[in-house]
C-alpha positions in Angstrom: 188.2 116.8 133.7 186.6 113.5 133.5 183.5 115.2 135.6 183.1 118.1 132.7 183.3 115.1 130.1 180.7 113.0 131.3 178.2 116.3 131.8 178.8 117.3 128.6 177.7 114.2 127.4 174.3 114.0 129.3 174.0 117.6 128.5 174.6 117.4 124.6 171.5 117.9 122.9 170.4 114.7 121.6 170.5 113.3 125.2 168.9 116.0 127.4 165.6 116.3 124.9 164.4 112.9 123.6 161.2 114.6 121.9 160.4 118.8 121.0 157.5 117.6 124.0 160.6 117.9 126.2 162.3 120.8 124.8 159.2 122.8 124.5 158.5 122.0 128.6 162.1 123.6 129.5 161.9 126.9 126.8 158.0 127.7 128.6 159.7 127.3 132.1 162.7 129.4 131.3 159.6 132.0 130.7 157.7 131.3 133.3 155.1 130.8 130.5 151.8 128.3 131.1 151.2 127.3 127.5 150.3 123.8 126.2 152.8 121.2 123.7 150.4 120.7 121.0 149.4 117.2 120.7 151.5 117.2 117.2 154.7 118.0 118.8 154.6 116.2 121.8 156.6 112.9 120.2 158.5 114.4 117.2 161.8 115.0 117.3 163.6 118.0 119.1 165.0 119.4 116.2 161.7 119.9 114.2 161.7 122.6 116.5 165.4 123.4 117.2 167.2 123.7 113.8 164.5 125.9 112.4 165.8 129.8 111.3 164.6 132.3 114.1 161.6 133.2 111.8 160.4 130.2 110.8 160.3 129.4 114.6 158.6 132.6 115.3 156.1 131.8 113.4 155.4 128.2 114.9 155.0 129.8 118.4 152.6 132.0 117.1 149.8 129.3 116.4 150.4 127.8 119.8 150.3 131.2 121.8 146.5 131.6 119.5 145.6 128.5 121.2 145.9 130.1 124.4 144.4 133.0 124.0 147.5 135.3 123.7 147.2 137.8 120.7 148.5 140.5 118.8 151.3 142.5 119.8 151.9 140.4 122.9 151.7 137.6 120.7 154.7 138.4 118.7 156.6 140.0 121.6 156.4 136.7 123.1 156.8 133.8 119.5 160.1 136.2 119.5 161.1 135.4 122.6 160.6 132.0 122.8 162.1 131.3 119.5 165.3 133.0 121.3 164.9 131.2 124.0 164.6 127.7 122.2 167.7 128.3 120.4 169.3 129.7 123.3 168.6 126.2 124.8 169.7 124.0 121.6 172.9 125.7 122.2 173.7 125.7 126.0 172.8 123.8 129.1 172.7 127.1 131.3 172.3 130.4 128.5 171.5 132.8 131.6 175.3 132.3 132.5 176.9 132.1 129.2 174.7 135.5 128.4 176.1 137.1 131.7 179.8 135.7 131.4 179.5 137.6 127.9 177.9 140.9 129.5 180.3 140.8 132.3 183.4 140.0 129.8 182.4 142.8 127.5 181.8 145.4 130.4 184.9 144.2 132.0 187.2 145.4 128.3 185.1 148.1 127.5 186.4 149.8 130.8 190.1 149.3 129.3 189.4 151.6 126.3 192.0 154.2 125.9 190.3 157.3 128.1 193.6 159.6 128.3 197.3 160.1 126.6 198.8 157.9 128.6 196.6 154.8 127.5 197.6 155.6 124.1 201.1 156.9 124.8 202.2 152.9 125.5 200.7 149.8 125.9 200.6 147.4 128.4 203.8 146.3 127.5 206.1 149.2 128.8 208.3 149.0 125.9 205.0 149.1 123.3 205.2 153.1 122.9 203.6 155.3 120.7 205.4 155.5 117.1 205.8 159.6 116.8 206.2 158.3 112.7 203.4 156.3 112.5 200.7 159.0 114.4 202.5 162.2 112.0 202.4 159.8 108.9 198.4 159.6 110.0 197.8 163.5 111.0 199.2 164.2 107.1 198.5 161.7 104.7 194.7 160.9 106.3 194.0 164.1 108.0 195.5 166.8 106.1 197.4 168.0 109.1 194.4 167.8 111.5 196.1 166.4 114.8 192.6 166.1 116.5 191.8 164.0 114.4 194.9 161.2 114.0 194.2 161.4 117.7 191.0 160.2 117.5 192.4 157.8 114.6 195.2 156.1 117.1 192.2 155.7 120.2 189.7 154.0 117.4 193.0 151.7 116.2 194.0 150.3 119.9 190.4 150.2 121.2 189.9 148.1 117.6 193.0 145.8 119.1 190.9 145.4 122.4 188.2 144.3 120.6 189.7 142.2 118.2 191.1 140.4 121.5 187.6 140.5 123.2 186.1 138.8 120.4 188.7 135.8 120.4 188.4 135.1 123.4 184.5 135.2 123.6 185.0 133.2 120.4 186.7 130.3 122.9 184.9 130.8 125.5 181.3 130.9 124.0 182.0 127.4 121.9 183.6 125.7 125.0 180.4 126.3 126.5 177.8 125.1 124.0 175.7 121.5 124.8 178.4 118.5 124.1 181.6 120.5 124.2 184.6 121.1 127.5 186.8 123.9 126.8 190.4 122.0 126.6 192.2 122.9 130.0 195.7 125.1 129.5 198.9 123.1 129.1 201.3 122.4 132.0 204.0 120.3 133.1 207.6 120.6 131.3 207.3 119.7 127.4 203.7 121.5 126.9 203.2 120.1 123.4 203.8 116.5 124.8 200.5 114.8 125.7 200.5 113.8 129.1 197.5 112.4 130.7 197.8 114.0 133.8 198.9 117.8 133.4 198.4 117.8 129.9 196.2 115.4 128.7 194.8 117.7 125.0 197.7 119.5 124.1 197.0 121.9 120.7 193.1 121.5 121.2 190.8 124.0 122.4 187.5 122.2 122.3 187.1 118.4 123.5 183.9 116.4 122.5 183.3 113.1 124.4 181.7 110.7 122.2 177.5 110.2 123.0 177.8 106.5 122.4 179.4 103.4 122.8 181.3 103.2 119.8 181.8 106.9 119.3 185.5 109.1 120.1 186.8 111.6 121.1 187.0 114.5 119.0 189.2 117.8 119.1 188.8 121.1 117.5 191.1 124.3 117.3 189.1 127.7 117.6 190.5 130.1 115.5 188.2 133.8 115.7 189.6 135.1 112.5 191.0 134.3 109.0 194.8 134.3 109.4 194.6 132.6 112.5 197.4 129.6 112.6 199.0 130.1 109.6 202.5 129.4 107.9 204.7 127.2 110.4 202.0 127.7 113.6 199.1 126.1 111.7 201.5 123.3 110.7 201.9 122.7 114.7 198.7 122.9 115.8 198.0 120.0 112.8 200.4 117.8 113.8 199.7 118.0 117.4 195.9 117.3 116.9 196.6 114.3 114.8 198.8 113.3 117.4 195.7 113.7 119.3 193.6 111.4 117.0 196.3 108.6 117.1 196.6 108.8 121.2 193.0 108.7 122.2 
Protein backbone atom coordinates (compact mmCIF):
# COMPACT_ATOMS: atom_id res chain seq x y z
CA UNK A 1 0.00 0.00 0.00
CA UNK A 2 2.66 2.40 0.96
CA UNK A 3 4.27 1.57 -2.75
CA UNK A 4 0.75 2.73 -4.54
CA UNK A 5 0.85 5.81 -2.19
CA UNK A 6 4.07 7.08 -2.92
CA UNK A 7 3.39 6.54 -7.00
CA UNK A 8 0.39 8.25 -6.79
CA UNK A 9 2.08 10.98 -5.46
CA UNK A 10 4.97 11.42 -8.13
CA UNK A 11 2.28 10.55 -10.61
CA UNK A 12 -0.33 13.32 -9.51
CA UNK A 13 -0.42 15.86 -12.02
CA UNK A 14 1.17 18.79 -10.59
CA UNK A 15 4.39 16.63 -10.00
CA UNK A 16 4.77 14.58 -13.22
CA UNK A 17 4.43 17.95 -15.61
CA UNK A 18 6.22 20.99 -14.22
CA UNK A 19 5.41 23.14 -17.49
CA UNK A 20 2.55 22.40 -20.73
CA UNK A 21 6.52 22.03 -22.50
CA UNK A 22 6.40 18.69 -20.62
CA UNK A 23 2.92 17.70 -21.00
CA UNK A 24 2.86 18.62 -24.62
CA UNK A 25 6.27 16.16 -25.14
CA UNK A 26 4.27 13.06 -23.54
CA UNK A 27 0.60 13.76 -25.53
CA UNK A 28 2.95 13.97 -29.15
CA UNK A 29 4.73 10.70 -28.06
CA UNK A 30 1.55 8.85 -27.03
CA UNK A 31 0.90 9.70 -31.02
CA UNK A 32 3.88 9.00 -32.30
CA UNK A 33 3.47 12.68 -33.59
CA UNK A 34 6.88 14.87 -34.52
CA UNK A 35 5.39 18.32 -33.90
CA UNK A 36 7.16 21.27 -32.14
CA UNK A 37 6.17 23.04 -28.32
CA UNK A 38 5.69 26.44 -29.47
CA UNK A 39 8.16 28.75 -27.93
CA UNK A 40 5.01 30.30 -25.92
CA UNK A 41 4.09 27.20 -24.22
CA UNK A 42 7.26 25.79 -23.50
CA UNK A 43 7.44 27.38 -19.72
CA UNK A 44 3.70 28.11 -18.83
CA UNK A 45 1.98 26.16 -16.77
CA UNK A 46 0.43 22.60 -17.58
CA UNK A 47 -2.93 23.49 -16.98
CA UNK A 48 -3.03 26.38 -19.60
CA UNK A 49 -3.27 23.51 -21.62
CA UNK A 50 -4.94 20.82 -19.40
CA UNK A 51 -8.07 22.38 -17.83
CA UNK A 52 -9.24 23.76 -21.18
CA UNK A 53 -12.91 22.23 -22.50
CA UNK A 54 -12.18 19.64 -25.44
CA UNK A 55 -12.96 22.50 -28.00
CA UNK A 56 -11.17 25.14 -26.86
CA UNK A 57 -8.17 22.70 -26.79
CA UNK A 58 -8.98 21.59 -30.24
CA UNK A 59 -8.64 24.57 -31.43
CA UNK A 60 -5.10 25.38 -29.75
CA UNK A 61 -3.71 22.18 -31.55
CA UNK A 62 -4.83 23.42 -34.59
CA UNK A 63 -2.38 26.50 -34.88
CA UNK A 64 0.50 24.25 -33.87
CA UNK A 65 -0.33 21.39 -36.36
CA UNK A 66 -0.39 24.79 -39.27
CA UNK A 67 2.98 25.29 -38.16
CA UNK A 68 3.96 22.03 -39.39
CA UNK A 69 2.52 21.79 -42.29
CA UNK A 70 -0.44 19.50 -41.39
CA UNK A 71 -3.83 20.93 -42.87
CA UNK A 72 -7.36 20.45 -43.41
CA UNK A 73 -9.12 17.48 -42.71
CA UNK A 74 -6.14 15.77 -41.30
CA UNK A 75 -5.66 18.69 -39.33
CA UNK A 76 -8.83 18.42 -37.35
CA UNK A 77 -8.75 14.62 -37.35
CA UNK A 78 -5.54 15.01 -35.53
CA UNK A 79 -6.27 18.78 -32.91
CA UNK A 80 -9.16 16.10 -31.97
CA UNK A 81 -7.13 13.63 -31.02
CA UNK A 82 -4.58 15.22 -29.29
CA UNK A 83 -6.99 17.25 -27.28
CA UNK A 84 -8.28 13.64 -26.20
CA UNK A 85 -5.24 12.55 -25.63
CA UNK A 86 -4.10 15.57 -23.39
CA UNK A 87 -6.97 15.15 -21.19
CA UNK A 88 -6.65 11.57 -21.25
CA UNK A 89 -3.17 12.21 -19.72
CA UNK A 90 -4.34 15.04 -17.13
CA UNK A 91 -6.43 12.32 -15.84
CA UNK A 92 -4.37 9.05 -15.72
CA UNK A 93 -0.71 7.94 -15.56
CA UNK A 94 -1.40 4.95 -18.03
CA UNK A 95 -5.07 5.85 -20.17
CA UNK A 96 -4.18 2.88 -22.65
CA UNK A 97 -4.92 0.50 -19.55
CA UNK A 98 -7.62 2.27 -17.87
CA UNK A 99 -9.34 2.49 -21.57
CA UNK A 100 -8.80 -1.32 -21.97
CA UNK A 101 -9.75 -2.32 -18.25
CA UNK A 102 -13.03 -0.40 -19.27
CA UNK A 103 -13.47 -2.24 -22.78
CA UNK A 104 -12.59 -5.45 -21.23
CA UNK A 105 -15.04 -4.73 -18.09
CA UNK A 106 -17.91 -3.78 -20.38
CA UNK A 107 -17.35 -6.85 -22.85
CA UNK A 108 -16.88 -9.01 -19.92
CA UNK A 109 -21.04 -7.86 -18.55
CA UNK A 110 -22.34 -7.39 -21.76
CA UNK A 111 -21.92 -11.29 -22.24
CA UNK A 112 -24.14 -11.77 -18.96
CA UNK A 113 -27.22 -10.16 -20.65
CA UNK A 114 -30.16 -12.24 -20.28
CA UNK A 115 -30.03 -14.41 -23.85
CA UNK A 116 -32.82 -17.20 -22.82
CA UNK A 117 -35.79 -17.89 -20.18
CA UNK A 118 -33.76 -19.21 -17.90
CA UNK A 119 -31.56 -16.01 -17.39
CA UNK A 120 -34.67 -14.25 -16.74
CA UNK A 121 -36.52 -17.06 -15.03
CA UNK A 122 -34.08 -16.37 -11.67
CA UNK A 123 -31.25 -14.61 -10.89
CA UNK A 124 -28.05 -15.47 -9.68
CA UNK A 125 -29.30 -15.83 -6.46
CA UNK A 126 -31.31 -19.24 -6.74
CA UNK A 127 -34.00 -18.03 -4.57
CA UNK A 128 -34.36 -14.46 -6.91
CA UNK A 129 -37.24 -15.99 -9.27
CA UNK A 130 -39.26 -14.52 -11.59
CA UNK A 131 -42.51 -12.83 -9.93
CA UNK A 132 -45.50 -14.57 -12.24
CA UNK A 133 -47.49 -11.06 -10.61
CA UNK A 134 -45.16 -8.64 -11.41
CA UNK A 135 -44.48 -9.99 -15.40
CA UNK A 136 -48.80 -10.41 -15.80
CA UNK A 137 -49.22 -7.00 -14.03
CA UNK A 138 -46.67 -5.76 -16.94
CA UNK A 139 -48.20 -7.93 -20.03
CA UNK A 140 -51.78 -5.92 -19.01
CA UNK A 141 -51.45 -2.74 -17.65
CA UNK A 142 -48.24 -1.75 -20.12
CA UNK A 143 -48.86 -4.00 -22.93
CA UNK A 144 -52.46 -4.50 -23.32
CA UNK A 145 -52.07 -8.17 -23.04
CA UNK A 146 -49.10 -8.44 -25.46
CA UNK A 147 -46.84 -11.25 -23.72
CA UNK A 148 -43.99 -10.62 -26.35
CA UNK A 149 -43.69 -7.76 -25.35
CA UNK A 150 -43.59 -7.72 -21.10
CA UNK A 151 -41.00 -10.26 -22.22
CA UNK A 152 -39.02 -8.03 -23.91
CA UNK A 153 -39.95 -5.46 -20.88
CA UNK A 154 -38.50 -8.01 -18.08
CA UNK A 155 -34.98 -8.69 -20.40
CA UNK A 156 -34.59 -4.62 -20.81
CA UNK A 157 -35.33 -4.38 -16.72
CA UNK A 158 -32.56 -7.03 -15.54
CA UNK A 159 -30.05 -6.12 -18.32
CA UNK A 160 -30.79 -2.30 -16.92
CA UNK A 161 -29.79 -3.95 -13.22
CA UNK A 162 -26.48 -5.26 -15.05
CA UNK A 163 -25.77 -2.03 -16.11
CA UNK A 164 -26.66 -0.05 -13.35
CA UNK A 165 -24.02 -2.55 -11.51
CA UNK A 166 -21.45 -2.11 -14.44
CA UNK A 167 -21.50 1.48 -14.11
CA UNK A 168 -20.78 1.55 -10.19
CA UNK A 169 -18.24 -0.33 -10.39
CA UNK A 170 -16.48 1.44 -13.43
CA UNK A 171 -17.51 4.48 -11.37
CA UNK A 172 -14.82 3.05 -8.52
CA UNK A 173 -12.70 1.73 -10.55
CA UNK A 174 -12.13 4.57 -13.14
CA UNK A 175 -11.60 7.27 -10.04
CA UNK A 176 -9.20 4.95 -8.12
CA UNK A 177 -7.27 5.07 -11.09
CA UNK A 178 -6.97 8.83 -11.97
CA UNK A 179 -3.33 10.78 -11.34
CA UNK A 180 -3.03 11.34 -7.29
CA UNK A 181 -5.61 8.78 -6.24
CA UNK A 182 -5.13 4.57 -4.71
CA UNK A 183 -8.32 2.82 -4.78
CA UNK A 184 -8.86 1.98 -0.80
CA UNK A 185 -7.96 -1.78 -0.44
CA UNK A 186 -11.16 -4.16 0.86
CA UNK A 187 -11.56 -4.54 4.61
CA UNK A 188 -10.29 -7.66 6.50
CA UNK A 189 -9.52 -8.88 9.77
CA UNK A 190 -12.35 -9.44 12.47
CA UNK A 191 -14.16 -5.93 13.37
CA UNK A 192 -14.13 -4.59 9.51
CA UNK A 193 -15.24 -1.15 10.46
CA UNK A 194 -12.35 -0.85 13.05
CA UNK A 195 -9.28 0.85 11.52
CA UNK A 196 -6.38 -1.32 11.80
CA UNK A 197 -3.16 -0.45 10.22
CA UNK A 198 -2.38 -3.61 9.04
CA UNK A 199 -5.50 -5.50 7.50
CA UNK A 200 -7.50 -2.60 7.52
CA UNK A 201 -5.87 0.42 7.57
CA UNK A 202 -9.06 2.85 5.46
CA UNK A 203 -12.07 1.38 6.65
CA UNK A 204 -15.44 3.24 4.92
CA UNK A 205 -13.22 4.93 2.21
CA UNK A 206 -12.97 4.14 -1.31
CA UNK A 207 -10.52 6.58 -2.57
CA UNK A 208 -7.10 7.49 -0.62
CA UNK A 209 -5.12 10.68 -1.63
CA UNK A 210 -1.61 11.02 -0.13
CA UNK A 211 -0.72 14.52 0.45
CA UNK A 212 1.91 16.21 -2.50
CA UNK A 213 3.67 18.09 0.21
CA UNK A 214 5.23 18.35 3.33
CA UNK A 215 2.54 19.79 5.25
CA UNK A 216 -0.30 18.28 3.31
CA UNK A 217 -2.81 14.91 4.57
CA UNK A 218 -4.24 12.48 3.85
CA UNK A 219 -7.50 12.62 2.34
CA UNK A 220 -10.52 10.06 1.90
CA UNK A 221 -13.47 10.02 -0.34
CA UNK A 222 -16.60 7.65 -0.67
CA UNK A 223 -17.66 6.92 -4.40
CA UNK A 224 -21.13 6.77 -4.66
CA UNK A 225 -22.32 6.19 -8.75
CA UNK A 226 -25.82 7.32 -8.11
CA UNK A 227 -28.15 9.63 -6.15
CA UNK A 228 -29.56 7.47 -3.29
CA UNK A 229 -26.40 5.92 -2.80
CA UNK A 230 -25.68 5.75 1.29
CA UNK A 231 -28.63 7.10 2.52
CA UNK A 232 -30.75 6.89 5.83
CA UNK A 233 -28.75 4.95 8.59
CA UNK A 234 -25.82 3.66 5.83
CA UNK A 235 -24.74 7.16 4.90
CA UNK A 236 -24.71 7.97 8.72
CA UNK A 237 -21.90 5.01 8.91
CA UNK A 238 -19.96 5.65 6.21
CA UNK A 239 -19.71 9.52 7.90
CA UNK A 240 -18.77 8.53 11.03
CA UNK A 241 -16.20 6.09 9.90
CA UNK A 242 -14.47 8.65 7.53
CA UNK A 243 -14.31 11.21 10.25
CA UNK A 244 -12.90 8.56 12.22
CA UNK A 245 -10.64 8.46 9.45
CA UNK A 246 -9.74 12.24 9.63
CA UNK A 247 -9.04 12.08 13.44
CA UNK A 248 -6.69 8.78 13.05
CA UNK A 249 -4.37 9.79 10.27
Amino acid sequence: MLVRLISAQENAFENRFPTAGDLLETVFDNLKLALPTPDNLREAPPTLLADRPFDDLVRAFEPILHSSGVVGSSASVHAANLAQRTHLVRAFANPDAVMADVRDKVIEIVNTFPQKASDIERGRNPGDVLDPYILTATQTLLYAGNFRNAIRATVAHKSLMIIEGLMGHLHEDVVGEMRGNVRAPEPRGFNQELIDPHDNPFPGADIVQPPLHAEGRLRFHQVKSKTGSAKGGDGRRLGEQLRRLREYY
